[in-house]
N, C-alpha and C positions, 0 to 999 in steps of 0.2 A: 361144703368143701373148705378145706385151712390150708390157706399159704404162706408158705414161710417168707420170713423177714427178705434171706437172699433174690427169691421172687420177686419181692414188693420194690425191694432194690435195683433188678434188674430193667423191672420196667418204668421208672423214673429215671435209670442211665438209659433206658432206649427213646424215653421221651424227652431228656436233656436235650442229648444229640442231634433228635430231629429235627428240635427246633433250632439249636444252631445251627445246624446243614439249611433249614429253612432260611435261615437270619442271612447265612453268606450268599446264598444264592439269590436273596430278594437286594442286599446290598450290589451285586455284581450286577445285576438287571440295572436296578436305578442310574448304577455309574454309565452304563455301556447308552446308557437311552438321554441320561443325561449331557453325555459326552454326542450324542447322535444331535443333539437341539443346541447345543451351546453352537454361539456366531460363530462362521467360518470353520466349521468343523466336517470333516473329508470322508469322503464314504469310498470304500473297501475296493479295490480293486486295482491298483497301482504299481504292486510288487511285482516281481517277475515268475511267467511260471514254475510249479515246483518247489517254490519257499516256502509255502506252505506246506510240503509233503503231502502224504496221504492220511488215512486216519486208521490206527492199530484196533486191534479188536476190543478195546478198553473205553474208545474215544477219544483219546489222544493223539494230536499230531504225532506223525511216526512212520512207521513199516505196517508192516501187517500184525508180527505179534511184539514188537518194540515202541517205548515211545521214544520220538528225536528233542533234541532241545529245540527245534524250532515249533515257533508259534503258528498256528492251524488259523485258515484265512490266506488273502494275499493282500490286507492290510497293511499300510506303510505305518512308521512310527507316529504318523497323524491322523489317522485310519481304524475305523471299524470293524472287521469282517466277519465273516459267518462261513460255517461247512456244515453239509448233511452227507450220512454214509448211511450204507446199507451192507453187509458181510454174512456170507453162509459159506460152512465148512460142514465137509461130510466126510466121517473116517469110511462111513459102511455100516461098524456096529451103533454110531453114536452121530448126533448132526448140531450143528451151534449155530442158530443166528441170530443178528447184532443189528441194531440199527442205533443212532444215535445224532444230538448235532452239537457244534462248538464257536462261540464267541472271540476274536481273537483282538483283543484291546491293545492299542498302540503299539503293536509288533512285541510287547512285553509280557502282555499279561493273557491266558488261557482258559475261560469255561467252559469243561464239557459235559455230555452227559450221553450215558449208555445203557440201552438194555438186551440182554440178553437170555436166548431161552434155547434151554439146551435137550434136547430131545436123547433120551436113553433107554427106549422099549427094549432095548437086548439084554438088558438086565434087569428093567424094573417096566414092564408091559404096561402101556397108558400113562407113565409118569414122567414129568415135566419141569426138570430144574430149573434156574436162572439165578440171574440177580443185577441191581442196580446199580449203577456207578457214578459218581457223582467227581470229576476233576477240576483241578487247579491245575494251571504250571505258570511260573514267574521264569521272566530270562534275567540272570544275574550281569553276565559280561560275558564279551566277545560277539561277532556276527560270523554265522557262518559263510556267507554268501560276498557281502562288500567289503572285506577285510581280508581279500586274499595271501595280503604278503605278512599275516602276522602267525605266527603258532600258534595263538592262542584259539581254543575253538569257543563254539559260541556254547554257555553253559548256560542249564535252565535246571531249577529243582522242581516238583513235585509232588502232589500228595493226590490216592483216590480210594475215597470212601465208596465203599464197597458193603450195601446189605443183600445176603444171602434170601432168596426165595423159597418159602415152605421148607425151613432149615429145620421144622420138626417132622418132615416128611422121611429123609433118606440123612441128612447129611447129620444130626446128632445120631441117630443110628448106629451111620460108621464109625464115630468117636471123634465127629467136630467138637470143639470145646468153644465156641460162637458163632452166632451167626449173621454179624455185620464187625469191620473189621477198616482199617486207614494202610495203605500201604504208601510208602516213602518213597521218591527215589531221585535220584541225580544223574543227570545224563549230560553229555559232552558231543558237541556234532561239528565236524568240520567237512565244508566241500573243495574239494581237493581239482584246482581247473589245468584241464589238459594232462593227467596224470598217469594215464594210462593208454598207448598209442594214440597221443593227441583226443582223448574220452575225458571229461570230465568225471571224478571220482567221490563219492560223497561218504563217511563214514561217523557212524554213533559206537560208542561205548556209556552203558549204564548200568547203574547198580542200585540195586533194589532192595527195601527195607521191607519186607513182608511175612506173615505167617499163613500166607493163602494155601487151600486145597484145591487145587485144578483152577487156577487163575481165582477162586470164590466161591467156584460152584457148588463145592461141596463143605461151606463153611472154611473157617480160620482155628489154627492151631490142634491138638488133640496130643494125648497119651504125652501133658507134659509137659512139650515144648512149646520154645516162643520163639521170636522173629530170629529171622536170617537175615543176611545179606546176601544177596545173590545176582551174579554178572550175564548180562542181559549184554548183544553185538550187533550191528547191522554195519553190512555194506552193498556198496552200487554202483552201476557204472551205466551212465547215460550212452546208450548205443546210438541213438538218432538226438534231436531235441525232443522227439515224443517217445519213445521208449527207452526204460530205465531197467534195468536187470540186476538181480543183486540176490544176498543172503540174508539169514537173520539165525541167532539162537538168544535161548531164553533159558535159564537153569533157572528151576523152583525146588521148592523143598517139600520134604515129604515127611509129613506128620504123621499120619495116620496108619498103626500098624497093622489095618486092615487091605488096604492100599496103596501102596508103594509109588511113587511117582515118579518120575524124569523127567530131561529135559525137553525140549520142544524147538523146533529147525523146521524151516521151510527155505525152499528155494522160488522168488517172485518176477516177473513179469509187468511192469505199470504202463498203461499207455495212456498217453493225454494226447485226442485229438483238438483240443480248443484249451484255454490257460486255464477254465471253468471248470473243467469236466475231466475226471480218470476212470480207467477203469483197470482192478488189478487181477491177477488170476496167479494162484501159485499151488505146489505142492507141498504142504505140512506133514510133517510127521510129530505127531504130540507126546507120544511115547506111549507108558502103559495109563487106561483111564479106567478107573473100577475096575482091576483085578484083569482087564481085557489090555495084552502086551501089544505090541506094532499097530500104534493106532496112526496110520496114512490114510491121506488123500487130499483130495479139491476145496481152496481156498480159491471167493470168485469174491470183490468188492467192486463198490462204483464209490467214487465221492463227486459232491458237487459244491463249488464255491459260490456261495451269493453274495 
C-alpha cells in the first residue's frame, strides 16, 4: 500500500497535537495538585451557590447549550474546585449523551473535559458517533457576582479542542474536511440583583470562532469553508434561591452541502436542592440533524460540585 506525503503529513499534525493537548493537560494537573499541597492552600467550597453555574453540553461552565464566563467549581480566588455532570438529550430520531468533569483554579482558570456519544439508528442503524473535548477558559476582568454596581460584566475567553469519533465512519462521507478541530470563543456574563419583580437576573452573550458540524459530531469544515463567528445567548431568572429558569440560543454554521444546519434554543428549568448538587431538565429544539428537520425534545442533566 503507498501513502502519500499529505497522509504522512496528516498524521505527524495529528500526533503533534496530541502530544500538546497531552503537555497542557499534564501541566494543568501538576499546577492544580501543586497548588492543592502548597502551605495554607484552601479547598473548594467557599463561593456561593450558583457561581459556579451548571455545566453546558461541551463541559463548560454555562447553560445547557452555552458556555458563561464564570468559572465551573465554587472555588474562591484561593480555592481549588471540581464538578462532574452527566447530560442525555433525546429528539426521538437522534439521542446525545455527555458525561464529563472540570477543575476550577483560583476562580480564574478552567479545565474541562467531555465525552460524548451520540446515537443515530434513524439514519444510520447500529452506528455511533461522538467525540472528545478537551477545554480551557481564563477569566480576563470583571466579576459577575461581587461587583454589582459596576457595568462591567465578568469576561472569560476560551478555546475547546474537539476530535471527532470514527470521522471515517459517516462524518468524511458527508463532506467533513477534518476530523478534530479548536473552536474559540468569548463570552461576557453579568448577574443582574433584584432585576426583575425583585428576581435576581443573570445574562451571557458569546461569540464563537468555530467551523464545527452539529457542535463536532460530524467533523469540522467541508465544501470549502472556514470558520465563522457565530452569536451564542443565555438568560435567567432565579424564581426561588433554588430554582433558576431561563433561555438560551446557539447559531452554528452550516458547512456541509449535504446537511444543512440551524440554530439550536431550548428553554431550561435548574434546581439546586443543596449548594453541591443541580439538577437541569429543559426542552431543546436543535433544528435540522442529518437531513432530519424539527429536531425537539428532553434535555435532563445533573451536576455535582466536589
Amino acid at each position: 500500500m503507498i501513502h502519500s506525503s499529505s497522509s504522512r503529513g496528516a498524521r505527524v499534525h495529528r500526533a503533534a497535537l496530541a502530544g500538546r493537548l497531552s503537555a497542557l493537560c499534564a501541566l494543568g494537573a501538576l499546577g492544580a495538585l501543586g497548588a492543592l499541597g502548597a502551605p495554607g492552600a484552601a479547598y473548594a467550597g467557599d463561593r456561593l451557590e450558583w457561581t459556579g453555574a451548571v455545566t453546558e453540553v461541551e463541559g463548560s461552565a454555562g447553560g445547557g447549550l452555552v458556555p458563561w464566563a464564570l468559572i465551573g467549581g465554587l472555588g474562591t480566588d484561593q480555592e481549588i474546585g471540581a464538578t462532574g455532570f452527566a447530560t442525555y438529550v433525546s429528539t426521538g430520531d437522534f439521542a446525545l449523551r455527555t458525561e464529563g468533569a472540570s477543575l476550577g483554579i483560583d476562580d480564574r482558570v478552567e479545565l474541562s473535559f467531555a465525552r460524548q456519544r451520540f446515537y443515530a439508528s434513524s439514519v444510520a442503524p447500529g452506528v455511533t458517533l461522538g467525540q472528545d473535548i478537551v477545554g480551557v477558559k481564563v477569566r480576563l476582568a470583571g466579576d459577575a457576582v461581587f461587583a454589582p454596581d459596576s457595568y462591567l460584566p465578568q469576561i472569560a475567553v476560551g478555546a475547546q479542542y474537539k476530535q471527532t469519533l470514527n470521522f471515517d465512519q459517516i462524518p468524511r462521507a458527508v463532506g467533513a474536511a477534518r476530523g478534530e478541530d479548536v473552536d474559540f470563543y468569548v463570552s461576557a456574563t453579568k448577574l443582574y440583583f433584584a432585576a426583575l419583580a425583585g428576581h435576581n437576573v443573570i445574562v451571557d452573550l458569546t461569540a464563537r470562532r468555530t467551523r464545527a458540524n452539529q457542535f463536532g459530531l460530524l467533523g469540522f469544515g467541508g465544501d470549502g469553508s472556514g470558520y465563522s463567528w457565530v452569536p451564542e445567548a443565555s438568560a435567567a431568572v432565579w424564581l426561588t434561591d433554588d430554582l433558576l429558569f431561563g433561555g438560551e440560543y446557539r447559531d452554528k454554521p452550516s458547512n456541509l452541502a449535504a446537511f444543512r444546519e440551524n440554530s439550536a434554543e431550548d428553554v431550561f428549568l435548574a434546581w439546586s436542592p443543596m449548594k453541591d448538587l443541580s439538577f437541569t431538565v429543559a426542552w431543546a429544539d436543535l433544528g435540522s440533524i442529518a437531513g432530519k428537520t424539527a429536531q425537539r425534545g428532553a434535555y435532563l442533566s445533573v451536576w455535582v460540585g466536589i
